[in-house]
N, C-alpha and C positions, 0 to 999 in steps of 0.2 A: 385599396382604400387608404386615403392619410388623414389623418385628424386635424383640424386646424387650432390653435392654441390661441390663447390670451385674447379671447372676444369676451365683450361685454356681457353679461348674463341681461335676458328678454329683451334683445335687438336683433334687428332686421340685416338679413345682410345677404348679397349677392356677389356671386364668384364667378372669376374668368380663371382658365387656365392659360398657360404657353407650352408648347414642345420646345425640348431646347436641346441641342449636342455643341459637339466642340466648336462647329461654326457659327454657333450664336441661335437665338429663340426667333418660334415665329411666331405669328401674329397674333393676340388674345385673341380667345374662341368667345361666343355667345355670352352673355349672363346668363347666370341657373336663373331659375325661379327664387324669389325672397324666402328667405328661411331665416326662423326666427327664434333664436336659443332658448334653453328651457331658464325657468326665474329660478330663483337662489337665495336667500333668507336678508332683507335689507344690510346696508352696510350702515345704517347711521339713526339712533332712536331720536324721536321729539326733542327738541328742547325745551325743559318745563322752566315757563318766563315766571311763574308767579304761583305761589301757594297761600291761599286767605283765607282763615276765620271768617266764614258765616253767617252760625251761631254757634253753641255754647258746646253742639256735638258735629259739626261738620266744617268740612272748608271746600274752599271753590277751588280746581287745580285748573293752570291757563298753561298752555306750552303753545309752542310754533312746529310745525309740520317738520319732518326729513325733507330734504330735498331732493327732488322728482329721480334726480339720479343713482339716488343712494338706495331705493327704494327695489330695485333690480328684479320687476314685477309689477302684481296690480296689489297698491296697498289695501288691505282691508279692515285693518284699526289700528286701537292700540292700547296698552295692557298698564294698568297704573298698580303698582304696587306699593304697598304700606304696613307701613312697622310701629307697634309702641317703642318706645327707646328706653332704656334703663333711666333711671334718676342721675346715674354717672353717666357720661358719654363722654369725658374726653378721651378716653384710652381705646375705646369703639372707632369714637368719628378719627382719632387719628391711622389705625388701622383702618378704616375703611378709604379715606383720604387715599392710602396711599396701593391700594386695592383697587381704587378706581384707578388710579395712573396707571397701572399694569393693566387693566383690562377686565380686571375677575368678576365674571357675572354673579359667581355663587356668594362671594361678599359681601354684594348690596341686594341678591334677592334671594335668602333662604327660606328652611324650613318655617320660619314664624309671621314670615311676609303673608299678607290677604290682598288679593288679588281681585279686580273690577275688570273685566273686560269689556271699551268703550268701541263698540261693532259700525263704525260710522267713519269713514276716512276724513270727513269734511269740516268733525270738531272738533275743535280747537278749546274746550272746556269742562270739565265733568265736575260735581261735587260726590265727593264722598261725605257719606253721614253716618249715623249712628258710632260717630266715635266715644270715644271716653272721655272726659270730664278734667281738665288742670293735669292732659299729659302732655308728652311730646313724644312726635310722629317724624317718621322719615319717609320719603314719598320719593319713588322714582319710577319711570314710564321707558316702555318699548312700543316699538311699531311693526306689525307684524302684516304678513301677507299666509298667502297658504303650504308655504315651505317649511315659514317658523319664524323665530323674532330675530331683531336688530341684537345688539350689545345693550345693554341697562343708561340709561341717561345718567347726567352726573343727580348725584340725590340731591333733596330739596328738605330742611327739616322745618315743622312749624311746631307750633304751642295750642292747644286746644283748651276751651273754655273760658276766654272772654271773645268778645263781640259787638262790634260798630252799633251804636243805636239807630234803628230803623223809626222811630218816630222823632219829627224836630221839635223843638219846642212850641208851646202853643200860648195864643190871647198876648201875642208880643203887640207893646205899645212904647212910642217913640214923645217926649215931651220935651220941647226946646224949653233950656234951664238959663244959657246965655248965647249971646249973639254969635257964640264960636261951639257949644256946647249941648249934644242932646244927652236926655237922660233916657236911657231903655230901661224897658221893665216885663217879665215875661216870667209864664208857668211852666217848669219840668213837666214832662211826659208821666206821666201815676205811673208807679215800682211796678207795679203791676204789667202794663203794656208793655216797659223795657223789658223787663224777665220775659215776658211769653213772644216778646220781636226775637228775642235769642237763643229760644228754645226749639229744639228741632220739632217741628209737629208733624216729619212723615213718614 
């Protein structure tokens, strides 16, 4: 028995042998049958494109898939984690900065990280909610298969607690004032509608 070295992890592969002595090799023998290495934990997590404010306790995370290759297996999601952050952060984000260039997973996903697991290979979006109110969050994601996970994405921080108004303005009205010139005129959305557009209701 000889082990074969530096193959791909969950690829297909078929083998010929040769006999060979001092006068030289003969001819390749048959191809085995296809045999197909066992998978081995991704080599590469999501990259999270976009982290947004929702409403007032949630944000929408967007990333882009690993690629097919990196994946070394059948992916089957991917794990968002998230952090309050101190009121200070520079002396955190620059340790962590320099924590992700090295590699270290335990830097950007510890003990106080909360974890969502999005069980679906095919999305590319999840909201996390029920967060807390005027903090800031750091958000980073993995891709996992049934082995274990990728390495931590690079992190993503956001600000939680304001929120895009989900109602336009209303009874807008347009009156030509001069031959080059209109005058608009229009109602804010009631305080009321903005607060509860930005309120998490679920």
């Amino acid at each position: 028995m000889v082990p074969v070295f530096r193959l791909k992890p969950f690829s297909s592969y078929k083998l010929r042998l040769l006999a060979t002595n001092d006068i030289g090799d003969s001819s390749p023998s048959k191809d085995t049958e296809a045999v197909t290495t066992l998978q081995d934990v991704p080599d590469e997590p999501p990259v999270i494109l976009a982290v947004k404010p929702t409403t007032t306790t949630s944000v929408l995370v967007q990333w882009k898939r690993p690629s097919d290759e990196s994946v070394n297996g059948v992916l089957v999601g991917y794990r968002l984690y998230y952090r309050e952050l101190p009121v200070n952060t520079t002396a955190s984000t620059a340790a962590e900065t320099m924590a992700t260039k090295n590699n270290s997973t335990s830097a950007l996903i510890t003990a106080k990280s909360t974890f969502k697991t999005v069980s679906s290979s095919s999305l590319t979006e999840f909201e996390l909610t029920q967060l807390k109110k005027f903090r800031r969050y750091q958000v980073v994601m993995a891709s996992y298969n049934i082995i274990g996970e990728s390495p931590p994405s690079l992190p993503m921080e956001v600000s939680v607690g304001e929120a895009a108004p989900s109602v336009a303005p209303q009874s807008i009205s347009a009156v030509a004032s001069s031959p080059n010139m209109l005058e608009l005129t229009w109602d804010t959305p009631p305080r009321r509608r903005r607060m509860d557009s930005s309120r998490d209701t679920r």
